[in-house]
VEXBA-129770 format. One line per field, with one value per residue (C-alpha): residue number from 1; x, y negated, z. Coordinates in pm, 1 decimal. Layout:
BEGIN
seq (NUM	...) $
x (X	...) $
y (Y	...) $
z (Z	...) $
% end
This chain:
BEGIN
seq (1	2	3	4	5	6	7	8	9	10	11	12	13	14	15	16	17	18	19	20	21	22	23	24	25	26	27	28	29	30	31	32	33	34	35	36	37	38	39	40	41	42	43	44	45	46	47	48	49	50	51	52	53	54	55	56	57	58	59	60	61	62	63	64	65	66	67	68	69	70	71	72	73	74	75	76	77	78	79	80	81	82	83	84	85	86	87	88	89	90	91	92	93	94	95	96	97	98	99	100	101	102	103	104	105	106	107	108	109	110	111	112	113	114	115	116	117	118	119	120	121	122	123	124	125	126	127	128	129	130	131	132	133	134	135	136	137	138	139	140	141	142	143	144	145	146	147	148	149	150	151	152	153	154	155	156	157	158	159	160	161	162	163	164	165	166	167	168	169	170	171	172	173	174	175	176	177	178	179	180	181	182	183	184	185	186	187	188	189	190	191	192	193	194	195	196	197	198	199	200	201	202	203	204	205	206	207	208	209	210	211	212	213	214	215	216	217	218	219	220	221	222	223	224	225	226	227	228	229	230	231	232	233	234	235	236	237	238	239	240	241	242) $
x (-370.8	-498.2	-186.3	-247.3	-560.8	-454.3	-211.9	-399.4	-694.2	-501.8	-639.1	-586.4	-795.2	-1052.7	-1007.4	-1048.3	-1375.6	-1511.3	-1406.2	-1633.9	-1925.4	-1900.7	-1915.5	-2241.1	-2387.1	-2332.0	-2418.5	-2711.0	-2856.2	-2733.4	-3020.0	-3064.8	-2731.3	-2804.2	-2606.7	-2723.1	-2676.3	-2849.3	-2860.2	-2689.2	-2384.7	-2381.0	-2319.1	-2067.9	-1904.2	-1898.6	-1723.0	-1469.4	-1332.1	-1394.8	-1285.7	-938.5	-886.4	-1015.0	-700.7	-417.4	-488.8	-578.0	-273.5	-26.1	-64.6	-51.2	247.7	515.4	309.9	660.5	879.1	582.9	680.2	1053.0	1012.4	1137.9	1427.9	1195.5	1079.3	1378.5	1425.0	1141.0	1236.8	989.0	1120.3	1001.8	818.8	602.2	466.5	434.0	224.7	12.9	-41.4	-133.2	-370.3	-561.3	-540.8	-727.9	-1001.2	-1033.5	-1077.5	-1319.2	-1499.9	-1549.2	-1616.9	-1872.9	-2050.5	-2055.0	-2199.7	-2436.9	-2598.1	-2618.8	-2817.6	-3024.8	-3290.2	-3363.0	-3580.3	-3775.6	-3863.3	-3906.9	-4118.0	-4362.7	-4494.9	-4302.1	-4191.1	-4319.1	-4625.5	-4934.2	-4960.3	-4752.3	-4824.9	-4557.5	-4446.0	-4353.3	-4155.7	-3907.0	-3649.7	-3593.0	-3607.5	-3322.3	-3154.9	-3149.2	-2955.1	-2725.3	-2655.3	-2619.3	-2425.0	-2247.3	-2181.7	-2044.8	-1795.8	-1632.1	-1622.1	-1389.2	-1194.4	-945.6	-832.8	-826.1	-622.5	-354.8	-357.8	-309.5	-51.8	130.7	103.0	223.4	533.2	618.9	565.0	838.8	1063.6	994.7	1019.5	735.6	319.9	315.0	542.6	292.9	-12.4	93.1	186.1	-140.6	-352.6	-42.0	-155.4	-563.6	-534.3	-330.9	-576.3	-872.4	-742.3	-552.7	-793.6	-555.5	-359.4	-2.9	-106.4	-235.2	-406.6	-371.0	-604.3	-816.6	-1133.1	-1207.3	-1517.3	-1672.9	-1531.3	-1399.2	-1081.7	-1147.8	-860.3	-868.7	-1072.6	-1242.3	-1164.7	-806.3	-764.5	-860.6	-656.9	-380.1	-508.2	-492.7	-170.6	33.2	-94.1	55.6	361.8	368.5	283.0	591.2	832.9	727.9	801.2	1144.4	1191.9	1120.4	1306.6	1608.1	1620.5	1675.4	1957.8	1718.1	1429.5	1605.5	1817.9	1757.1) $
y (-975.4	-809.4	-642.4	-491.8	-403.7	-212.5	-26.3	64.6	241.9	596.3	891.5	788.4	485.1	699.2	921.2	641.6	519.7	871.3	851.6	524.0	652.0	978.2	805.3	567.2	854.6	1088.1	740.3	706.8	1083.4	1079.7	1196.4	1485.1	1576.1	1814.9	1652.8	1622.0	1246.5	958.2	858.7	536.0	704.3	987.3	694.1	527.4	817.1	877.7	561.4	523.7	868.6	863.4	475.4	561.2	779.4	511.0	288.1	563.0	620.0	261.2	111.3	366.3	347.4	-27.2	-40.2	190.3	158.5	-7.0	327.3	564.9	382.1	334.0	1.8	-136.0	-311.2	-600.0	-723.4	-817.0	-1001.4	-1270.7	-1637.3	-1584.4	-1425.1	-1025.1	-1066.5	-1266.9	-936.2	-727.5	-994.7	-997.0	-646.8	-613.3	-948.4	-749.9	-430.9	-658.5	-742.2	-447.7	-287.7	-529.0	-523.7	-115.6	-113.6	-405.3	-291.1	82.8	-8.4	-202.4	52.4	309.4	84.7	-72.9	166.9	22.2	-290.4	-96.5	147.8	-152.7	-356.3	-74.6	-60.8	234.8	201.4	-143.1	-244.2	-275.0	-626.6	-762.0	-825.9	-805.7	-1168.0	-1122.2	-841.1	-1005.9	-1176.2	-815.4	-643.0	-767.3	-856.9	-496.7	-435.4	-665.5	-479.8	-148.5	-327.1	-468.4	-192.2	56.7	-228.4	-296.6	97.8	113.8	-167.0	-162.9	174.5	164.3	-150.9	15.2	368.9	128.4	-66.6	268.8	367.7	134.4	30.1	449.9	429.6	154.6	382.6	695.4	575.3	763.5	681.7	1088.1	997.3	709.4	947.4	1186.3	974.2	809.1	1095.4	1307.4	1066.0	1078.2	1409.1	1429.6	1174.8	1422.7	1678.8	1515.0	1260.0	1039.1	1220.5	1102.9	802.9	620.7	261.8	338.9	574.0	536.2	690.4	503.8	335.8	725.4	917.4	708.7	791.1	682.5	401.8	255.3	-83.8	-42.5	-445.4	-378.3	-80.1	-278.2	-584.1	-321.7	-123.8	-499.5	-612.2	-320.0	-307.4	-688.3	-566.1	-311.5	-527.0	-772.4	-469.8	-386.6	-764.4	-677.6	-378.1	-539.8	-877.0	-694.6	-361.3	-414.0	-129.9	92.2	67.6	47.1	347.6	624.6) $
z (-1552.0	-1878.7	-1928.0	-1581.8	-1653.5	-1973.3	-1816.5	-1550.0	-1767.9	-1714.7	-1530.5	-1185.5	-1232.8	-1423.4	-1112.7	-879.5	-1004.1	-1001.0	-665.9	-591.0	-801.9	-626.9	-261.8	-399.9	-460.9	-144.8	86.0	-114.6	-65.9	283.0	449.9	267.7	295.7	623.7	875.4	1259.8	1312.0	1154.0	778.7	848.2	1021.3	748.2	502.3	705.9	737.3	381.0	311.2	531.5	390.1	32.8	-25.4	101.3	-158.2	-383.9	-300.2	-272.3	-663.9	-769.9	-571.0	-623.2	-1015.0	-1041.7	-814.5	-1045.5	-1371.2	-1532.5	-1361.5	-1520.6	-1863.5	-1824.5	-1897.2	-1496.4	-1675.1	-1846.5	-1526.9	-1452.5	-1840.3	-1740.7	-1686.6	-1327.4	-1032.8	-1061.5	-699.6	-864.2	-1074.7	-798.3	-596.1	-849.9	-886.2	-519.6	-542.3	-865.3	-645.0	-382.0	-623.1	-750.9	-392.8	-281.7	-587.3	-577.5	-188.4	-237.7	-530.8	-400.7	-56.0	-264.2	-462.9	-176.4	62.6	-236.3	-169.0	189.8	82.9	-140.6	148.4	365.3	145.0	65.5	398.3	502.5	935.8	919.1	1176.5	1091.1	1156.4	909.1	591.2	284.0	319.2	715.2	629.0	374.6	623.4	818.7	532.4	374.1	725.6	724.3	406.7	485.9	838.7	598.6	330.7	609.5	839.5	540.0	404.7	826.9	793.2	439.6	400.6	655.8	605.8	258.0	281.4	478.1	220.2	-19.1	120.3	214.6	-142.5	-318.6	-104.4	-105.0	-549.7	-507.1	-258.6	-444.5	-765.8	-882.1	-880.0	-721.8	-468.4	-369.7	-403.2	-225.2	83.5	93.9	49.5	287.2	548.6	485.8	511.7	834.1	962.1	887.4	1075.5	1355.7	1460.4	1506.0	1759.3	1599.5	1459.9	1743.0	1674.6	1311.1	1302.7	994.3	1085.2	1426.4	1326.3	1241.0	1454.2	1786.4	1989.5	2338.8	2478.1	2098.2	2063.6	1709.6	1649.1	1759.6	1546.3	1241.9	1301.9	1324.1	985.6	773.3	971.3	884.1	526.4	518.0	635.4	372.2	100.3	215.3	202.1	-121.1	-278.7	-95.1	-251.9	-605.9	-531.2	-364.4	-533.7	-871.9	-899.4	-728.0	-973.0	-1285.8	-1285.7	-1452.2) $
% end
């Protein structure tokens, strides 16, 4: 895993944690960003199309960080099957994903209890102790409510971007099909993509269940992550040519 990690320190994972400090940030100002709907749905719109971009560069980096070195060749030297490397890549990819999307999410909603617990839209009637349990039942809804809204779709862009590094050969090849389809997304609305639509819980398409569309988000980004195993366990000649 630390040999992962090493490799990984390289300007697209520099890029991707700008991208996750940038989002914080944004969900955290939210109301005074100017928009005409509530604060809450500003940030959870901020999330579910910032943290996307998150994975494409995390994912796609980890996935061909041996074909960016030239070195595909030794994974195929080790006494363990190479699967076994690219499994673990995804499972630190995993981590690493729900490690940014928790910890952002955190520090945009940890304003709320302080708000709460100073008095402010609370009644009269209660005094500082009653106010604890909704108070933080209320940034866990937030916390809550901005994680449902980013993880599944930046599970699949991940997913798609690593299994297209594999294909491609090349971590640009796997960035540019996971931000090709965020971006196609944005402006389509899902109108090609159907129940994979990635920004249903923001911005609804009516006939899509939002539970539905997520199972379908996660299950495809499985499917993904099996082809790309396939691709390492199977394509050997693929990879290591030159």
């Amino acid at each position: 895993m630390g040999y992962h990690l090493k490799v990984m320190w390289s300007g697209y994972w520099i890029g991707a944690i700008a991208v996750l400090v940038f989002s914080a940030v944004l969900a955290a100002n939210a109301g005074s960003l100017g928009f005409m709907m509530p604060e809450r749905d500003v940030q959870k719109a901020v999330f579910a199309v910032t943290t996307p971009v998150f994975a494409a560069l995390s994912f796609s980096a980890v996935a061909a960080e041996e074909l960016e070195e030239r070195v595909m060749r030794l994974l195929y030297t080790f006494s363990f099957p190479a699967v076994y490397v690219i499994l673990e890549k995804i499972a630190i990819c995993l981590i690493l994903l729900t490690a940014g999307i928790s910890v952002s999410a955190a520090a945009a909603v940890a304003s709320l209890p302080a708000t709460a617990e100073a008095g402010v839209g609370l009644p009269e009637v209660l005094d500082e102790r009653d106010a604890i349990t909704p108070v933080n039942g209320d940034a866990w809804d937030a916390w809550r409510t901005l994680v449902r809204a980013a993880a599944p779709s930046s599970l699949f862009i991940g997913a798609v971007s690593a299994a297209a590094s594999l294909i491609g050969r090349n971590v640009l090849v796997g960035l540019g099909a996971g931000i090709g389809y965020w971006i196609l997304e944005l402006i389509s609305h899902g109108k090609w993509t159907g129940p994979l639509y990635l920004f249903q819980s923001v911005w609804p398409n009516e006939g899509i269940d939002n539970e539905i569309n997520a199972l379908l988000l996660c299950s495809a980004a499985g499917a993904l992550v099996c082809i790309a195993a396939g691709i390492v366990a199977k394509g050997k000649q693929w990879l290591i040519k030159t």
